[in-house]
DSSP file (Angstrom, degrees, kcal/mol; ACC not computed):
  #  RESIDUE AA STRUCTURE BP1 BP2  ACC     N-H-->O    O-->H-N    N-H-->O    O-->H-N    TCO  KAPPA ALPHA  PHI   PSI    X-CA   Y-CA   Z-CA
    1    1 A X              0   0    0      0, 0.0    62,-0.3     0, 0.0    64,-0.1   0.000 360.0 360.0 360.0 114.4   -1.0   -6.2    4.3
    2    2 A X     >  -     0   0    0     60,-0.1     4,-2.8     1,-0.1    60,-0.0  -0.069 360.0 -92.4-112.5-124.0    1.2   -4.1    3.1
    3    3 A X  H  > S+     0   0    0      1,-0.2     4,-1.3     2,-0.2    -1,-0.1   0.726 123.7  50.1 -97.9   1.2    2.6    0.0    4.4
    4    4 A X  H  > S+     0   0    0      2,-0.2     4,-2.3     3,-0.2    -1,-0.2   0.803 107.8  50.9 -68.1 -45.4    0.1    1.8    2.3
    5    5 A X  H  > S+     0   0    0      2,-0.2     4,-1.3     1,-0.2    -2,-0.2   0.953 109.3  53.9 -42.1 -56.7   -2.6   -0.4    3.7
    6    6 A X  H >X S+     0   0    0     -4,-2.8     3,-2.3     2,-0.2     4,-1.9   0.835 107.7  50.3 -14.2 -78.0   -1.3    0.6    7.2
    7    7 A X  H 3X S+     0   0    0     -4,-1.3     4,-1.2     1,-0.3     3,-0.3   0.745 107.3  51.4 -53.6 -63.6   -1.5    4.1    6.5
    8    8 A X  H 3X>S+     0   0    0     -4,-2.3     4,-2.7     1,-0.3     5,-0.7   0.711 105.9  53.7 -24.2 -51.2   -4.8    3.9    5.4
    9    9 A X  H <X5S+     0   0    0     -3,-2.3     4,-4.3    -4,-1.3     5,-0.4   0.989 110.3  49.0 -57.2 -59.5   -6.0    2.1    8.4
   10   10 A X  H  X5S+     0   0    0     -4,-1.9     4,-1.2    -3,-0.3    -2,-0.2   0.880 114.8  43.0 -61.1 -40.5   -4.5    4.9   10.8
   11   11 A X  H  X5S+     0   0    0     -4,-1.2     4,-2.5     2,-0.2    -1,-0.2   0.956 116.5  50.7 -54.5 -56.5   -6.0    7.7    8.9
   12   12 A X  H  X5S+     0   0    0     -4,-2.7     4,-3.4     2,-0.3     5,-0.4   0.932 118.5  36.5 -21.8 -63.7   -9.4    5.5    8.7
   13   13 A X  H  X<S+     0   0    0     -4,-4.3     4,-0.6    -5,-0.7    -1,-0.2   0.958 114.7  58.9 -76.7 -16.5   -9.6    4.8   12.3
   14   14 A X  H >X S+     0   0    0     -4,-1.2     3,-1.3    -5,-0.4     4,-1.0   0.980 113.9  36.1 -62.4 -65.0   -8.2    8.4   13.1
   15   15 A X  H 3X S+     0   0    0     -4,-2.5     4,-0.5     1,-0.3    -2,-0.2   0.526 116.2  58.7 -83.7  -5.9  -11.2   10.1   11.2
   16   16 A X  H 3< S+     0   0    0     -4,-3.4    -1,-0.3    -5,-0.2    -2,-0.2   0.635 104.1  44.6 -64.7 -22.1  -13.5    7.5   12.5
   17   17 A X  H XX S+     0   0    0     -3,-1.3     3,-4.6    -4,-0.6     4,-0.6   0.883 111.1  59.0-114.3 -92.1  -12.9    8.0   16.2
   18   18 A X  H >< S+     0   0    0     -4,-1.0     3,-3.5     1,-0.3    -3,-0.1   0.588 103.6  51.9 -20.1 -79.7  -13.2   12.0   15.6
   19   19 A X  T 3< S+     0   0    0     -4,-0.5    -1,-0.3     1,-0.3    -2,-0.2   0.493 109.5  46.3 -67.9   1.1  -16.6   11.7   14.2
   20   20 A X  T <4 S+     0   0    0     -3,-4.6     2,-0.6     3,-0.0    -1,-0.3   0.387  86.9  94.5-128.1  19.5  -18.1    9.8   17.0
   21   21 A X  S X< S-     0   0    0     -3,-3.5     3,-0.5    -4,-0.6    80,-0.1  -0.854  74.5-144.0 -79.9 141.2  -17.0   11.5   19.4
   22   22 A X  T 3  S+     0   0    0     -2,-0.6     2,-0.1     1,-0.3    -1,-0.1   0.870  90.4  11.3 -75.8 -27.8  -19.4   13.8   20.3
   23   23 A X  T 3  S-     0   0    0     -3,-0.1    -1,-0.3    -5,-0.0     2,-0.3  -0.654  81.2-163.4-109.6  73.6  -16.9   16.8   21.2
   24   24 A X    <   -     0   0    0     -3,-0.5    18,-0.1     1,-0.2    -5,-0.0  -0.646  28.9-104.3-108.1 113.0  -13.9   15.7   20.0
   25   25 A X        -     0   0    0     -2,-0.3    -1,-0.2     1,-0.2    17,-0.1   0.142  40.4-122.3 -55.1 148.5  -10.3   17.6   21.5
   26   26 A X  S    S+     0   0    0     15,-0.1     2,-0.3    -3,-0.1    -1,-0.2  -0.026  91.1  93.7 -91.6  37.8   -9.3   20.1   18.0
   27   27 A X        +     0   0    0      2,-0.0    15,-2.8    13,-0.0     2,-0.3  -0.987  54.0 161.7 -93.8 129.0   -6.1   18.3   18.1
   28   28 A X  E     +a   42   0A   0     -2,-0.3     2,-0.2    13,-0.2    15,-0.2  -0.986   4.9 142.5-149.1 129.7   -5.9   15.4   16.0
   29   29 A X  E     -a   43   0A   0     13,-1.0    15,-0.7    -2,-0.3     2,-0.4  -0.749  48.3-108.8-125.6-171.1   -2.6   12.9   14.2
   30   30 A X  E     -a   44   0A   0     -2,-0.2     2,-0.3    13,-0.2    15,-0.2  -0.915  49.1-168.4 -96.0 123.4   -1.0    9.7   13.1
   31   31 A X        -     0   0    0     13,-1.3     2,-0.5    -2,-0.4    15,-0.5  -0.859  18.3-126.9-109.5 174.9    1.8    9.1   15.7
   32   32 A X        -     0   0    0     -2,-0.3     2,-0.2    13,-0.1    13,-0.0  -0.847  66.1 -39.7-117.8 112.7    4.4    7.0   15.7
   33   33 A X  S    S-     0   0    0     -2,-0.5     2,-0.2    13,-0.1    14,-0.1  -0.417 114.9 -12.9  90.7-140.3    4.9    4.8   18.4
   34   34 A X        -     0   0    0     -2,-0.2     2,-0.3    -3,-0.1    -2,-0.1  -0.624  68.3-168.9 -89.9 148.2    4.2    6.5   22.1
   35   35 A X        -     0   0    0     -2,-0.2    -2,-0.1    -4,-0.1    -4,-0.0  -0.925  32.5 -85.2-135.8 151.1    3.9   10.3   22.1
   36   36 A X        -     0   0    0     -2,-0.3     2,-1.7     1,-0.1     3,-0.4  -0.241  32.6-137.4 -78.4 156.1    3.9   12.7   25.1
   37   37 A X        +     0   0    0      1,-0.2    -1,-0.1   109,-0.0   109,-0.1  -0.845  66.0 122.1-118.2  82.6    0.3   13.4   26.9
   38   38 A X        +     0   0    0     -2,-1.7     2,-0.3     1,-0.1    -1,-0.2   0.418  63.5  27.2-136.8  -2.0    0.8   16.6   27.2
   39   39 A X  S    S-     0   0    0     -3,-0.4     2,-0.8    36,-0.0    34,-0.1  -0.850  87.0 -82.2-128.9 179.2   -2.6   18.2   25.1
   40   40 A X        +     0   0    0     -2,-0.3     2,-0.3    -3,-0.1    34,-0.2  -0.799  68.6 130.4 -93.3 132.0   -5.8   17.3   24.3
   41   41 A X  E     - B   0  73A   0     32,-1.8    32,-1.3    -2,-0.8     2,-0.3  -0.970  54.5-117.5-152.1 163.3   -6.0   15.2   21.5
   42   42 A X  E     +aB  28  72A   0    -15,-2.8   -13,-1.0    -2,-0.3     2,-0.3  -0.981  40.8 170.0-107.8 152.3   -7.1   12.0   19.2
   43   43 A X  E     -aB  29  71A   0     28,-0.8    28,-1.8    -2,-0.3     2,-0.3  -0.946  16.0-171.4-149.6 131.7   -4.2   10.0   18.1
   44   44 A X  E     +aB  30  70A   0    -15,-0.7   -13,-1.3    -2,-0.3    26,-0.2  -0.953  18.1 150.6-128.3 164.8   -4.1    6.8   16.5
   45   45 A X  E     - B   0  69A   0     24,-0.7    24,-2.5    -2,-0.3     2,-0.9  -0.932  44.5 -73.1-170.4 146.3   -0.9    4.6   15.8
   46   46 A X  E     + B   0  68A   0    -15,-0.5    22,-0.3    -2,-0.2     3,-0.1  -0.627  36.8 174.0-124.6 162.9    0.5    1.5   15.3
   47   47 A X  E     -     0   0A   0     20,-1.2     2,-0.3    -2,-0.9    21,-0.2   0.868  60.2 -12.2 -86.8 -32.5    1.0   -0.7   18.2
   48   48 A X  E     - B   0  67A   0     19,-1.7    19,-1.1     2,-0.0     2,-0.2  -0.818  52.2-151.0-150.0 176.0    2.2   -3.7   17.2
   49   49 A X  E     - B   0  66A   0     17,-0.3     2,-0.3    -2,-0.3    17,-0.2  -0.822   4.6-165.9-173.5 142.4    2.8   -6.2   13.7
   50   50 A X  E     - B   0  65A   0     15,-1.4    15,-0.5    -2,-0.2     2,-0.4  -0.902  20.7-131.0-140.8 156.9    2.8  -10.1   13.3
   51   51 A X        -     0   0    0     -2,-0.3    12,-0.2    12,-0.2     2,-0.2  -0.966  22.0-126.6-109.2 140.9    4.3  -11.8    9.9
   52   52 A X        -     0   0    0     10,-2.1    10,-0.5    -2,-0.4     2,-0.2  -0.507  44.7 -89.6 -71.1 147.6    2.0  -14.4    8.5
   53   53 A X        -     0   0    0     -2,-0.2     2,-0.3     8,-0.1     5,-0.2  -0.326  41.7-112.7 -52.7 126.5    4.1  -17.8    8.1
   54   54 A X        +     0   0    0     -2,-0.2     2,-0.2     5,-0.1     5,-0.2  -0.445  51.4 147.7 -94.5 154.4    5.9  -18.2    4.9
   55   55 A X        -     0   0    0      3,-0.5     5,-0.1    -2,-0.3    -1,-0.0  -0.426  60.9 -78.3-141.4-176.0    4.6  -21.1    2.7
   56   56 A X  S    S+     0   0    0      1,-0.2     3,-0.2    -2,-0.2    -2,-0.1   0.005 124.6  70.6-115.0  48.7    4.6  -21.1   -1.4
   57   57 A X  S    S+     0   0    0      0, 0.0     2,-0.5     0, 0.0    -1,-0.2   0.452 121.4   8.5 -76.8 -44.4    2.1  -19.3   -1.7
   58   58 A X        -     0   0    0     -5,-0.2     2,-1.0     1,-0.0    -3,-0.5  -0.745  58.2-171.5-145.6 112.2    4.3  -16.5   -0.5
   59   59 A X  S    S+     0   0    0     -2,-0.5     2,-0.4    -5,-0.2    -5,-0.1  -0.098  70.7  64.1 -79.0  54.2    8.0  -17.0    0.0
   60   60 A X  S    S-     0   0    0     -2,-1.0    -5,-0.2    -5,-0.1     2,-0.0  -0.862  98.8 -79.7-155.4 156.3    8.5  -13.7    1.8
   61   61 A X        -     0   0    0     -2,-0.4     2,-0.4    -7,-0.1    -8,-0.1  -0.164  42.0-173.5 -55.7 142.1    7.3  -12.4    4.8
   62   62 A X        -     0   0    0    -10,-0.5   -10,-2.1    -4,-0.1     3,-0.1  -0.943  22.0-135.5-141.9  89.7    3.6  -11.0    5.0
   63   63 A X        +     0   0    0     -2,-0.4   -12,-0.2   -62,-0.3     3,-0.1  -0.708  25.9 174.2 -86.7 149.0    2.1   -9.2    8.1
   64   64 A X        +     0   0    0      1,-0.1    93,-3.3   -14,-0.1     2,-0.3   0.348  60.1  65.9-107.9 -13.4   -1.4  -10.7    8.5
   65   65 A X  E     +BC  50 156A   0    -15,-0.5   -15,-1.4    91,-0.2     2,-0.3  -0.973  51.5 174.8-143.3 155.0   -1.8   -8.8   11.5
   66   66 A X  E     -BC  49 155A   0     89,-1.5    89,-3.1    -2,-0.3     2,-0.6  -0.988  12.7-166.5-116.5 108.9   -2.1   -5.4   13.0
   67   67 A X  E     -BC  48 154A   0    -19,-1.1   -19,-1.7    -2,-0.3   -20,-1.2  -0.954  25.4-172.1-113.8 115.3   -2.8   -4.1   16.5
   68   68 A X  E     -BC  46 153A   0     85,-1.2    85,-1.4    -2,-0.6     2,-0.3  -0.536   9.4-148.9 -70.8 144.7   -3.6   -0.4   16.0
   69   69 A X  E     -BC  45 152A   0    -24,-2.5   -24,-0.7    83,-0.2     2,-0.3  -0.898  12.5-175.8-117.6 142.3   -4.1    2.2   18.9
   70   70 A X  E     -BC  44 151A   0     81,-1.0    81,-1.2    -2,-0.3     2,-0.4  -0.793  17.7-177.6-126.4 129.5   -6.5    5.6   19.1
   71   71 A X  E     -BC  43 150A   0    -28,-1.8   -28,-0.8    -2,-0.3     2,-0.6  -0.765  14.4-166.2 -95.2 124.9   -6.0    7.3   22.0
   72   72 A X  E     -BC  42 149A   0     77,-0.8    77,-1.5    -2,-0.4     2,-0.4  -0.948   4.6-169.4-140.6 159.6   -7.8   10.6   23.4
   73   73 A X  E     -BC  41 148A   0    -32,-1.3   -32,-1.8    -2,-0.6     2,-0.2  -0.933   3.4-171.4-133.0 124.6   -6.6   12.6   26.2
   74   74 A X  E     - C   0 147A   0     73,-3.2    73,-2.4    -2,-0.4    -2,-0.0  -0.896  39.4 -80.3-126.6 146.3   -8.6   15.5   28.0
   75   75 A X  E     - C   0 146A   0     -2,-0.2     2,-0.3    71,-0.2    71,-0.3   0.153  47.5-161.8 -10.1 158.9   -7.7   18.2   30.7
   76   76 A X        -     0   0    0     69,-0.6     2,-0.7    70,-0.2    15,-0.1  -0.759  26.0-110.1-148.1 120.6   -7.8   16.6   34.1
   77   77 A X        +     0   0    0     -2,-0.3     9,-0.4    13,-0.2     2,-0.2  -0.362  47.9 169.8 -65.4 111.0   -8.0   18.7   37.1
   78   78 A X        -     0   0    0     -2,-0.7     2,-0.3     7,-0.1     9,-0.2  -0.519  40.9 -76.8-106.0 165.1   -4.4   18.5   39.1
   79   79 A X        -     0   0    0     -2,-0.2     2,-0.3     7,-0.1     6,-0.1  -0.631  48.5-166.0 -73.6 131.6   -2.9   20.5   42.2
   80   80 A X    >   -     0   0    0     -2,-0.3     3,-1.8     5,-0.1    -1,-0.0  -0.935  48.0 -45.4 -92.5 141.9   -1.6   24.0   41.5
   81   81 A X  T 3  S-     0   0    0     -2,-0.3    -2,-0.0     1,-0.3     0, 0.0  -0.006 130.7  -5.8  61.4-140.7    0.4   26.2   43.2
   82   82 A X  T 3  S+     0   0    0     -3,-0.0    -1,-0.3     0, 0.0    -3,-0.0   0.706 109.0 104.4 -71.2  -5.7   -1.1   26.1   46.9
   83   83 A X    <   -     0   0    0     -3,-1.8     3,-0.1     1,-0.1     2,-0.0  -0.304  51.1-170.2 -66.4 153.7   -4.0   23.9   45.9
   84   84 A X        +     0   0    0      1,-0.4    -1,-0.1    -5,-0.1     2,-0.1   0.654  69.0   9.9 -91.9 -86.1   -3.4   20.2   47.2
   85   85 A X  S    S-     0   0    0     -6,-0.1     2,-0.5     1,-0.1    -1,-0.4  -0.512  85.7-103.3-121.0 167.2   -5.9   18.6   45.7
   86   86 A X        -     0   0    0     -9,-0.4     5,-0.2     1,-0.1    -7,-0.1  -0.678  46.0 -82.4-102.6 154.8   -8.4   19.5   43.1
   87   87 A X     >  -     0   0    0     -2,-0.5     4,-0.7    -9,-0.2    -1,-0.1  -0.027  34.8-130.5 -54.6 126.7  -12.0   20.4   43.4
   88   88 A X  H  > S+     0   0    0      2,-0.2     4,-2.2     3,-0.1     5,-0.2   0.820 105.1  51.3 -27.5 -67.9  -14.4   17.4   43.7
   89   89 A X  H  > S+     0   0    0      2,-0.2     4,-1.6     1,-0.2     3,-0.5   0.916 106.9  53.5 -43.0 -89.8  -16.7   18.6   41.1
   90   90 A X  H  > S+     0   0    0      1,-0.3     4,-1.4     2,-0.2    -1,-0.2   0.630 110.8  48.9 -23.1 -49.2  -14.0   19.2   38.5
   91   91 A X  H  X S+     0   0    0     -4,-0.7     4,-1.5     1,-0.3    -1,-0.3   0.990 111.1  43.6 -90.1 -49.1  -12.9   15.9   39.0
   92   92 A X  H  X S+     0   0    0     -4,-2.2     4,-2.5    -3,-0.5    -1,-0.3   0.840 115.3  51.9 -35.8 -28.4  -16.2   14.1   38.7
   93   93 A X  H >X S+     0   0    0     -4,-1.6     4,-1.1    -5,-0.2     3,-0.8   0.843 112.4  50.0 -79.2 -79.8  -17.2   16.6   35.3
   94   94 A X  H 3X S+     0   0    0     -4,-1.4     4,-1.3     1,-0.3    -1,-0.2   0.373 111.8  45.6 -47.1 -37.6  -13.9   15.5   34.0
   95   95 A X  H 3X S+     0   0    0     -4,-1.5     4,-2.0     2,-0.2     5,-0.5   0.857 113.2  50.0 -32.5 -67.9  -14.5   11.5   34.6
   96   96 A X  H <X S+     0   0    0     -4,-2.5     4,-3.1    -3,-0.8    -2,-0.2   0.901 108.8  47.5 -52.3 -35.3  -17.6   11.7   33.3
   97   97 A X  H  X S+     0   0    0     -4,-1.1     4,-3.8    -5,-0.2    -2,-0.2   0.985 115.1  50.5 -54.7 -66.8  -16.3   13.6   30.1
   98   98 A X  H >X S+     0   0    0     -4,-1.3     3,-1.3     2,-0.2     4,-1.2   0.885 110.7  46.9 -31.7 -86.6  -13.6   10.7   30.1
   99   99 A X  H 3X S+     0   0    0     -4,-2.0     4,-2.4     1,-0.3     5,-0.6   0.903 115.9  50.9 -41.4 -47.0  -16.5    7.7   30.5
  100  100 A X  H 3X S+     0   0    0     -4,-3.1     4,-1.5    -5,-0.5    -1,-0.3   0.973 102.7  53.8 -59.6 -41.7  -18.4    9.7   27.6
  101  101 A X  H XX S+     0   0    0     -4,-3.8     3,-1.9    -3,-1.3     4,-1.7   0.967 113.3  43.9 -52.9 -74.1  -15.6    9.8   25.5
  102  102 A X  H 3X S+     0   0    0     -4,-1.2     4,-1.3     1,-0.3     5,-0.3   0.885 113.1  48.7 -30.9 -46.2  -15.2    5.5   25.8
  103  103 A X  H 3X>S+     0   0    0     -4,-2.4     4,-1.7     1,-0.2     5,-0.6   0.853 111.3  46.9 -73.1 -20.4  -18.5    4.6   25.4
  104  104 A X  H <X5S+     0   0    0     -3,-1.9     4,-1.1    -4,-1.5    -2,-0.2   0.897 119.8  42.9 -96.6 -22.6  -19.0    6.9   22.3
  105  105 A X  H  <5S+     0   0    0     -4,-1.7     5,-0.2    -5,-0.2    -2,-0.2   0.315 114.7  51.4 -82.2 -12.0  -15.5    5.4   20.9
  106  106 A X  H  X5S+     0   0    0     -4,-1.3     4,-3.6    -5,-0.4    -2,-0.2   0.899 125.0  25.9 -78.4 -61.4  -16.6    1.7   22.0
  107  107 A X  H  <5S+     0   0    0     -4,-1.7     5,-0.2    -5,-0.3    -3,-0.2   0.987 118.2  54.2 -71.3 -64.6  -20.1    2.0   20.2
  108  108 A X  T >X<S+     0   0    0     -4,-1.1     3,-1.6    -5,-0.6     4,-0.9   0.811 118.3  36.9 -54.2 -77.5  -19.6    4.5   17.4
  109  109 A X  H >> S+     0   0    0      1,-0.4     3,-2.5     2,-0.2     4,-2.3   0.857 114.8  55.5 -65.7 -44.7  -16.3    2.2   15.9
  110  110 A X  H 3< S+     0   0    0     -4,-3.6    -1,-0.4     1,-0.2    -2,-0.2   0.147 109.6  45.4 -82.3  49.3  -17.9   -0.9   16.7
  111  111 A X  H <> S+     0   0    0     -3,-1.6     4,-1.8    -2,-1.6    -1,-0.2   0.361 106.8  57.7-144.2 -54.5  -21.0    0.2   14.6
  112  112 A X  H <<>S+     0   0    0     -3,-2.5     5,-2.7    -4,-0.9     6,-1.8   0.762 107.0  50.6 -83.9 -29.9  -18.8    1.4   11.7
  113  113 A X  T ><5S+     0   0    0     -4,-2.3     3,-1.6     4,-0.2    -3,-0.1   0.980 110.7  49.3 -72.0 -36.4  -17.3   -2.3   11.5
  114  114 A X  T 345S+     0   0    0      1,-0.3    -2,-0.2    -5,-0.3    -1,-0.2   0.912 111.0  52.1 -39.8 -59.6  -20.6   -3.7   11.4
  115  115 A X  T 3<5S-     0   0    0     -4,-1.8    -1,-0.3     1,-0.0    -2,-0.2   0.237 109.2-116.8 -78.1  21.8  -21.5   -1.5    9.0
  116  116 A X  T < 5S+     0   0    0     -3,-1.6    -3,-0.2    -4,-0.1    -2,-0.1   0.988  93.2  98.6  64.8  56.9  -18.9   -2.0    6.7
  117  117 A X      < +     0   0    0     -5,-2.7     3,-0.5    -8,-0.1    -4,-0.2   0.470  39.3  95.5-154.0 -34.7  -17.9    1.7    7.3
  118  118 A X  S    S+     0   0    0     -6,-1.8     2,-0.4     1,-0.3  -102,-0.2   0.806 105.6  24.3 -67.3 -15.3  -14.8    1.9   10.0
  119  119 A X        +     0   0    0     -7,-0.3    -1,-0.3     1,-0.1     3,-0.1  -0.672  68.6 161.6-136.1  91.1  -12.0    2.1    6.8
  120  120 A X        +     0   0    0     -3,-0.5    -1,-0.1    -2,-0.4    -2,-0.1   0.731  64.9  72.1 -79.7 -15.7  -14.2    3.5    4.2
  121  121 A X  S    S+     0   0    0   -113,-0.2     2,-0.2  -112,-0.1    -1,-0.1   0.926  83.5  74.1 -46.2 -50.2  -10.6    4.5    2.4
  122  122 A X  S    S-     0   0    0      1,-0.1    -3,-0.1    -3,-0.1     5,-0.0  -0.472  94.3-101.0 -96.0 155.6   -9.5    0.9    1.3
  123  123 A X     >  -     0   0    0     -2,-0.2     4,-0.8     1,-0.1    -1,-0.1   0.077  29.1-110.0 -52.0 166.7  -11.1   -0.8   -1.4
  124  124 A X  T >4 S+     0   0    0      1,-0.2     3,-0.6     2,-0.2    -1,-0.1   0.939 117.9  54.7 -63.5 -41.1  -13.9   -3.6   -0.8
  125  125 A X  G >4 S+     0   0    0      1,-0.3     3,-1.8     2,-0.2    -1,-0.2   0.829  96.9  66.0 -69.9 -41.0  -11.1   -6.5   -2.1
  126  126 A X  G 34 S+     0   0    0      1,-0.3    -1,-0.3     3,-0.0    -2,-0.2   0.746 108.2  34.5 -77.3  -3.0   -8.2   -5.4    0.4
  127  127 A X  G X< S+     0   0    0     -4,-0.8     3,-3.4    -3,-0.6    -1,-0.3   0.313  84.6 149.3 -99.5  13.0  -10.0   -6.5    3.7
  128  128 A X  T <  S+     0   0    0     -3,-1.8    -3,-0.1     1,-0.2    -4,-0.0  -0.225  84.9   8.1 -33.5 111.8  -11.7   -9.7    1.8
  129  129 A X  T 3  S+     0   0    0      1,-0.2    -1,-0.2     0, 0.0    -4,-0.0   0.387 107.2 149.9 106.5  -6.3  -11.9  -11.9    4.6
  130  130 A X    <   -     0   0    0     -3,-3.4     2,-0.4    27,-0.1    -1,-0.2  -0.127  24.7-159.7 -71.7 161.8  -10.8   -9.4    7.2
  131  131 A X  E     -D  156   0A   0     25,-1.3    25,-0.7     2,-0.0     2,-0.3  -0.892  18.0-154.1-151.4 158.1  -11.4   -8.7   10.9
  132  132 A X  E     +D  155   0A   0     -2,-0.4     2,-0.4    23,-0.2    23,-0.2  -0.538  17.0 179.3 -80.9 124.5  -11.4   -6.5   13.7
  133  133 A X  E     -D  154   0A   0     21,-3.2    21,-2.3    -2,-0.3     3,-0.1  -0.880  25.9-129.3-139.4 124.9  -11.0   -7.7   17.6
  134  134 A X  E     -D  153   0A   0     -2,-0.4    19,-0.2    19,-0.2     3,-0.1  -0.237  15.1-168.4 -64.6 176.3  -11.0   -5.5   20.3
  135  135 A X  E     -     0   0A   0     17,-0.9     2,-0.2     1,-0.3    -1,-0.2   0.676  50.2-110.3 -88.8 -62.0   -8.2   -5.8   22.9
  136  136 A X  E     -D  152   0A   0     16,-0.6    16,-1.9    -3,-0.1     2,-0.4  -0.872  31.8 -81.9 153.2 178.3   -9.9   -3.5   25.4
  137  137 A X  E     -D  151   0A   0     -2,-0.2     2,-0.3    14,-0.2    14,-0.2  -0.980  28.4-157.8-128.8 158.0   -9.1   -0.1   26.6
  138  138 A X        -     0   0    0     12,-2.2     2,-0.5    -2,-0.4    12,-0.3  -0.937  23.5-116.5-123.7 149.8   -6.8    1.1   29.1
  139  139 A X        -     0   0    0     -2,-0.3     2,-0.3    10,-0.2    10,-0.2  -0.639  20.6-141.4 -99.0 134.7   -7.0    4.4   31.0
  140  140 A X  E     -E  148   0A   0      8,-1.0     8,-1.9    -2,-0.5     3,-0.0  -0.744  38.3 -83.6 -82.1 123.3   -4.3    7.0   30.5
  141  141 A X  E     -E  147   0A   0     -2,-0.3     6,-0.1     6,-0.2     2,-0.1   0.061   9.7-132.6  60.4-152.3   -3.2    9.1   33.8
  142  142 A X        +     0   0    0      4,-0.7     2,-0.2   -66,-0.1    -1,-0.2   0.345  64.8 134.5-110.1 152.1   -4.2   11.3   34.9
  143  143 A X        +     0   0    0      3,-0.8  -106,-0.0    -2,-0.1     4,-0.0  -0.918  58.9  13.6-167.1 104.5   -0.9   12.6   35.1
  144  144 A X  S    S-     0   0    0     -2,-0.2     3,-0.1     1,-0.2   -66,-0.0   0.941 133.9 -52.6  77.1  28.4    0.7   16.3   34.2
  145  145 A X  S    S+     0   0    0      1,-0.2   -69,-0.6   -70,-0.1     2,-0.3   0.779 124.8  85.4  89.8   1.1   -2.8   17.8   34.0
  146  146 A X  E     +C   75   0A   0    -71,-0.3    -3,-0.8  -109,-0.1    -4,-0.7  -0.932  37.6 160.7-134.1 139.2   -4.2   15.0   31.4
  147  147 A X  E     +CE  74 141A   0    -73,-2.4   -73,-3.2    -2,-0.3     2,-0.3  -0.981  11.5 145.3-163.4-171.7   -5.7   11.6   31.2
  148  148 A X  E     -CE  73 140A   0     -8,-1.9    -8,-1.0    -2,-0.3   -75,-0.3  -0.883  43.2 -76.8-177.0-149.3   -7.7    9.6   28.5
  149  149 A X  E     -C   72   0A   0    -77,-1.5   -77,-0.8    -2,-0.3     2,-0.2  -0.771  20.1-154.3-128.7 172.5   -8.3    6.0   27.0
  150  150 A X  E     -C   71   0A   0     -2,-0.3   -12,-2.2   -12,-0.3     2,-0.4  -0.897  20.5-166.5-139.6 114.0   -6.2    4.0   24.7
  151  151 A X  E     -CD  70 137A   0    -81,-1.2   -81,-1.0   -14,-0.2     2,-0.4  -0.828   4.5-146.8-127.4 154.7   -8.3    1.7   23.1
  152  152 A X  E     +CD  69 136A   0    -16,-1.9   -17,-0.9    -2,-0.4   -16,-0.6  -0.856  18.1 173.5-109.1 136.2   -7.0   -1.4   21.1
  153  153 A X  E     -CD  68 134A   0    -85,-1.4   -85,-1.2    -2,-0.4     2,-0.3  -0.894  17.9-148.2-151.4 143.8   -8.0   -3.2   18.2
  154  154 A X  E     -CD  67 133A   0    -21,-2.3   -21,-3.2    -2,-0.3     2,-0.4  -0.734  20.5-164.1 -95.5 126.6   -6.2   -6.4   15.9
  155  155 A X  E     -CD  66 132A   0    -89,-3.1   -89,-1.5    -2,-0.3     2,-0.4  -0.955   6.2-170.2-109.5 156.1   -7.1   -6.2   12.5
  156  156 A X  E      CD  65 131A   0    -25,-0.7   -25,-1.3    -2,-0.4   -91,-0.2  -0.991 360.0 360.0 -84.2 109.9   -6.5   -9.1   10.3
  157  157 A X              0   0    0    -93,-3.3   -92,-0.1    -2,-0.4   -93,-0.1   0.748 360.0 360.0-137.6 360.0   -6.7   -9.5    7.2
C-alpha cells in the first residue's frame, strides 16, 4: 500500500461516512493526526501503519496495514455563565443525536464494504485480497461544549 493509496482511503471513508449519516455536521476533512474538538464536524485520518516483513519478493519495506480513524463531533450541552449544569432534555436530545450518529456510521460503512462500495475511488486490482476489521468505537467528550465517536477500522491489503 502505498501514500496515494492512503489518500484515497481517507477521502473514500471521509465521503462515505458523510453520506450515511443522516444529518451530517457541514464541516468535513482529512486531518492529520489528532485535531482540536472544537466544531462540529466529520474527520477522518490516519491512525496508525504496520510494514509487511521483508522477504524477496520485496526487499523494501511495504505497509500491509492501515488503521484509519472517522470521527464526528456534535454540540453538547455544557454549563454557562450561571448555569451549573445543563438542561436534562438537551442532554438526552444530544445523546440520542450522538447514538444516531454511531449506529448510522456502524451500519451504513459496514454495508458499503459488503457491497463492494466503501472506497469506490481505488481500482478493483489495488484491494485484491483486501480487508476491513473494525476496532470499535470510542466516545469523544463531552468536553468544551462537544462530544462524538471515533470509530476505527484496519484495512489490509
Amino acid at each position: 500500500m502505498n501514500a496515494a493509496t492512503i489518500l484515497v482511503l481517507l477521502d473514500d471513508l471521509l465521503d462515505s461516512a458523510v453520506a450515511e449519516l443522516i444529518s451530517p455536521p457541514a464541516r468535513t476533512f482529512v486531518a492529520h493526526g489528532a485535531f482540536a474538538h472544537d466544531c462540529e464536524c466529520v474527520c477522518s485520518s490516519l491512525v496508525d501503519w504496520t510494514l509487511a516483513p521483508v522477504d524477496e519478493r520485496a526487499p523494501f519495506p511495504v505497509i500491509n496495514q492501515i488503521t484509519l480513524a472517522v470521527t464526528v463531533l456534535r454540540c453538547y450541552p455544557h454549563s454557562m455563565g450561571d448555569e451549573l449544569i445543563p438542561d436534562a432534555a438537551d442532554l438526552t436530545t444530544a445523546t440520542n443525536t450522538l447514538a444516531g450518529d454511531l449506529a448510522e456510521l456502524t451500519e451504513g460503512l459496514s454495508t458499503r464494504w459488503g457491497n463492494d462500495t466503501l472506497f469506490p475511488s481505488l481500482s478493483p486490482d489495488t484491494m485484491v485480497g483486501g480487508q476491513v476489521g473494525w476496532i470499535g468505537a470510542r466516545a469523544i467528550g463531552p468536553s468544551g461544549g462537544f462530544a462524538g465517536w471515533e470509530l476505527r477500522l484496519t484495512v489490509r491489503a
